[in-house]
ROMARBA-631419 format. One record per residue (C-alpha): x, z, y; residue number from 1; residue in three letters. Coordinates in pm, 1 decimal, padded with zeros to 6 digits, m for minus. Layout:
<sites>
(site (X Z Y) NUM ALA)
...
</sites>
This chain:
<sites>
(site (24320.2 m10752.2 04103.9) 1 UNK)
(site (24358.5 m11063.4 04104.3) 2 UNK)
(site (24259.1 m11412.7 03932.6) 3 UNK)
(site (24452.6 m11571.4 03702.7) 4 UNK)
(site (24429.9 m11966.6 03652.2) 5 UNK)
(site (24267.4 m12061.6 03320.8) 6 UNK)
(site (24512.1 m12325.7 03182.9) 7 UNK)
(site (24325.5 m12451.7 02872.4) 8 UNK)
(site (24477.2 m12772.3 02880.3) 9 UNK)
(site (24777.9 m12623.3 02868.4) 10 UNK)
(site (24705.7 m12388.7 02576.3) 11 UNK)
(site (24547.4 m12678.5 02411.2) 12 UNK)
(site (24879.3 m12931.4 02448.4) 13 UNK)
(site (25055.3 m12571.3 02339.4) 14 UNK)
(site (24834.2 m12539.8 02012.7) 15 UNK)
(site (24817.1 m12915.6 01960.5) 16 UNK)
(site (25274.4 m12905.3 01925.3) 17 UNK)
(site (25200.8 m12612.9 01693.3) 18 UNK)
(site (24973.1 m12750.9 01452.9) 19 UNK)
(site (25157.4 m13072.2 01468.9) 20 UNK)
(site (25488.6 m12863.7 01353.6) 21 UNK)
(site (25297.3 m12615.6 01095.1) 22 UNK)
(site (25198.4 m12997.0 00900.4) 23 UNK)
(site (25554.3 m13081.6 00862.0) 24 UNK)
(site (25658.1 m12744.6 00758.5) 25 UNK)
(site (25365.1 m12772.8 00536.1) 26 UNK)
(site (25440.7 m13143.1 00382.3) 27 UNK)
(site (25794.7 m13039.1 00380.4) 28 UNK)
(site (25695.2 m12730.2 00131.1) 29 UNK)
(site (25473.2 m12993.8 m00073.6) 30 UNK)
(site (25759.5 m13278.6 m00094.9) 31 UNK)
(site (25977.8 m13015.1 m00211.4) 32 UNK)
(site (25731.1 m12880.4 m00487.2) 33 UNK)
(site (25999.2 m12970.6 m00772.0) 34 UNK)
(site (26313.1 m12883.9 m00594.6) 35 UNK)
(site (26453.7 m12588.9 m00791.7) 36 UNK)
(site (26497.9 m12269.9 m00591.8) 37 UNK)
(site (26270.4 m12414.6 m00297.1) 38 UNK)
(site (26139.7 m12143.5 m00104.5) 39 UNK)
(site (25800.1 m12234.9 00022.3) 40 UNK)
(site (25805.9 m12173.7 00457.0) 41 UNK)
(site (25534.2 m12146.3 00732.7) 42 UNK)
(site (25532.9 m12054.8 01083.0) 43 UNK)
(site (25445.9 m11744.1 01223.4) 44 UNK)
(site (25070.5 m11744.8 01352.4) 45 UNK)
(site (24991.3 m11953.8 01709.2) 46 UNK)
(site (24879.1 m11605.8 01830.4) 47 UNK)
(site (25273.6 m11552.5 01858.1) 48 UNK)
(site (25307.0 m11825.8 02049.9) 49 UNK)
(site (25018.2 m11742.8 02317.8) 50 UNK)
(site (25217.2 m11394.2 02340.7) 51 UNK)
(site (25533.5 m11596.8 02402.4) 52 UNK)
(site (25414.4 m11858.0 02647.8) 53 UNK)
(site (25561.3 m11848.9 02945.1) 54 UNK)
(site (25333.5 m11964.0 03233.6) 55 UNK)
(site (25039.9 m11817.4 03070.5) 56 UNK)
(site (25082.5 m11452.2 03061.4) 57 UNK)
(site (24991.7 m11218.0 02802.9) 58 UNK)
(site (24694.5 m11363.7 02619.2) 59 UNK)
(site (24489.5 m11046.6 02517.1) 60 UNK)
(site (24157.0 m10932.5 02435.1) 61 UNK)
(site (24028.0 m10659.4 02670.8) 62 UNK)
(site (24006.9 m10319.7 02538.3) 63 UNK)
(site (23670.0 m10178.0 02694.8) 64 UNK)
(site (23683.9 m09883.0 02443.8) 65 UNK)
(site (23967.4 m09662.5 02332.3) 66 UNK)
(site (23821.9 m09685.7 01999.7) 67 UNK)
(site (23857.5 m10040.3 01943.1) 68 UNK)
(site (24182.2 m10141.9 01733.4) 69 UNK)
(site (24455.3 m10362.9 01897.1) 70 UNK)
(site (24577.2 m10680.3 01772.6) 71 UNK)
(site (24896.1 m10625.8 01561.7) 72 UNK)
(site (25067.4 m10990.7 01632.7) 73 UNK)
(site (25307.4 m11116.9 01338.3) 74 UNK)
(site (25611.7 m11250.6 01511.3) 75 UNK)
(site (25628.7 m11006.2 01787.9) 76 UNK)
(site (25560.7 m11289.2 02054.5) 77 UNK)
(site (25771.5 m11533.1 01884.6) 78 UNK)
(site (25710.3 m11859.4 01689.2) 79 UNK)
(site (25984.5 m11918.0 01395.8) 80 UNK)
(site (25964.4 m12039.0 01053.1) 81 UNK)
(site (25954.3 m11816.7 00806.3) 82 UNK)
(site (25960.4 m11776.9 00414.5) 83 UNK)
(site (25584.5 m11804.4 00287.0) 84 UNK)
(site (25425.5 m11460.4 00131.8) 85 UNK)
(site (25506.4 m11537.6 m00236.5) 86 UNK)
(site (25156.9 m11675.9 m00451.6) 87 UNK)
(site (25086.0 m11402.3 m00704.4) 88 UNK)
(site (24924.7 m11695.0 m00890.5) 89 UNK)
(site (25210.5 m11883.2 m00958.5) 90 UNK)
(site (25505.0 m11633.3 m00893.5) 91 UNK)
(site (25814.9 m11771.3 m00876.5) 92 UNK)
(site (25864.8 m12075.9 m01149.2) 93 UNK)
(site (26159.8 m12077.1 m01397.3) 94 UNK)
(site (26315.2 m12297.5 m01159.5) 95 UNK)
(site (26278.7 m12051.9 m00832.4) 96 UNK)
(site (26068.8 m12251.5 m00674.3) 97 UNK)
(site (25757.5 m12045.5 m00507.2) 98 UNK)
(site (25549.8 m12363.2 m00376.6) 99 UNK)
(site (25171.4 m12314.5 m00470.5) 100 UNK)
(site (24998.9 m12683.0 m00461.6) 101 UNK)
(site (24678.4 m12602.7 m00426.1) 102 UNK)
(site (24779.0 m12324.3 m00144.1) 103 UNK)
(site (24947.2 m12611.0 00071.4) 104 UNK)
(site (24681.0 m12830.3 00027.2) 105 UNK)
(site (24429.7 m12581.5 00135.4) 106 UNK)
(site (24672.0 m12501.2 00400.5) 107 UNK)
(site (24645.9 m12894.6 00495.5) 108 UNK)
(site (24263.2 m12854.7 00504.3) 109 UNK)
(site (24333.0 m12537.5 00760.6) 110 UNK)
(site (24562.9 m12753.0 01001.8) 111 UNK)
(site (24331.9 m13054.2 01001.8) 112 UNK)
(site (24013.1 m12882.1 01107.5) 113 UNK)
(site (24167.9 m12646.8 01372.5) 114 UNK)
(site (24329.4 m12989.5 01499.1) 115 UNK)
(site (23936.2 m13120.8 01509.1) 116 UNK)
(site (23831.7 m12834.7 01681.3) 117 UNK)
(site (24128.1 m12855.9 01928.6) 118 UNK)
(site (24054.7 m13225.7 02023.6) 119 UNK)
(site (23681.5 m13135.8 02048.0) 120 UNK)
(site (23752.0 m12841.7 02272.2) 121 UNK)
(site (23955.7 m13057.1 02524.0) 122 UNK)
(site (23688.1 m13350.6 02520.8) 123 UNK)
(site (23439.6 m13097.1 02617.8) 124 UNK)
(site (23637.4 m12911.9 02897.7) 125 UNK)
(site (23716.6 m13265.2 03040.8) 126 UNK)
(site (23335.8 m13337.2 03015.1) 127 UNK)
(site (23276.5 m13054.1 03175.0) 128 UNK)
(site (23510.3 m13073.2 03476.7) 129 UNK)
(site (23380.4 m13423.4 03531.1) 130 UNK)
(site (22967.6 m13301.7 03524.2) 131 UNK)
(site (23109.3 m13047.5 03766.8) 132 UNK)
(site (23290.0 m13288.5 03983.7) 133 UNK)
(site (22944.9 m13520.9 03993.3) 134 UNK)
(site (23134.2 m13776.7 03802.9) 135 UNK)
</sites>
């Protein structure tokens, strides 16, 4: 068997790009709050697109028991936009618009900390690879 390159950068730049396009989707369901028949969207989840990427193979956790349940992946390996699971707090309006406020804006919250934790995983790689390099 044999090694496969780690390319966190890569997967980093990869989840950066999709965080970057889930906020617009996001502040384009939020601008659109009023519009009648608006149907809010989102984007399938980045575990599609790890399943999808290209140069990085098939991103899975390893099964060391037949017992232990497999990840069902939404998207089947692909990221698209898609309508947003309809609030059952709000419901549709009498306008047909679907957009929950305070969903997107927790949704906002969401995309802003996994962007944090993104930018502090790549600082800390780089620091890393520099320690090791004696730098």
């Amino acid at each position: 068997m044999t090694m496969q390159p780690i390319q966190l950068f890569e997967l980093a730049a990869k989840q950066a790009e999709w965080l970057s396009v889930r906020q617009q989707v996001t502040t384009m369901n939020v601008a659109n709050a009023n519009t009648p028949k608006y149907t809010s969207k989102d984007l399938t989840p980045f575990d599609a697109e790890l399943r999808s990427a290209s140069g990085l193979g098939a991103m899975e956790m390893a099964r060391t028991n037949a017992a232990h349940m497999t990840a069902d992946i939404a998207g089947n390996g692909r990221v698209e936009l898609k309508d947003s699971k309809l609030n059952q707090e709000i419901g549709v309006q009498e306008s047909g618009n679907n957009v929950a406020l305070a969903a997107e804006m927790s949704k906002m919250g969401e995309i802003k900390r996994q962007f944090e934790m993104n930018s502090l995983l790549v600082q800390n790689i780089n620091r890393m690879m520099l320690t090791a390099l004696g730098k």
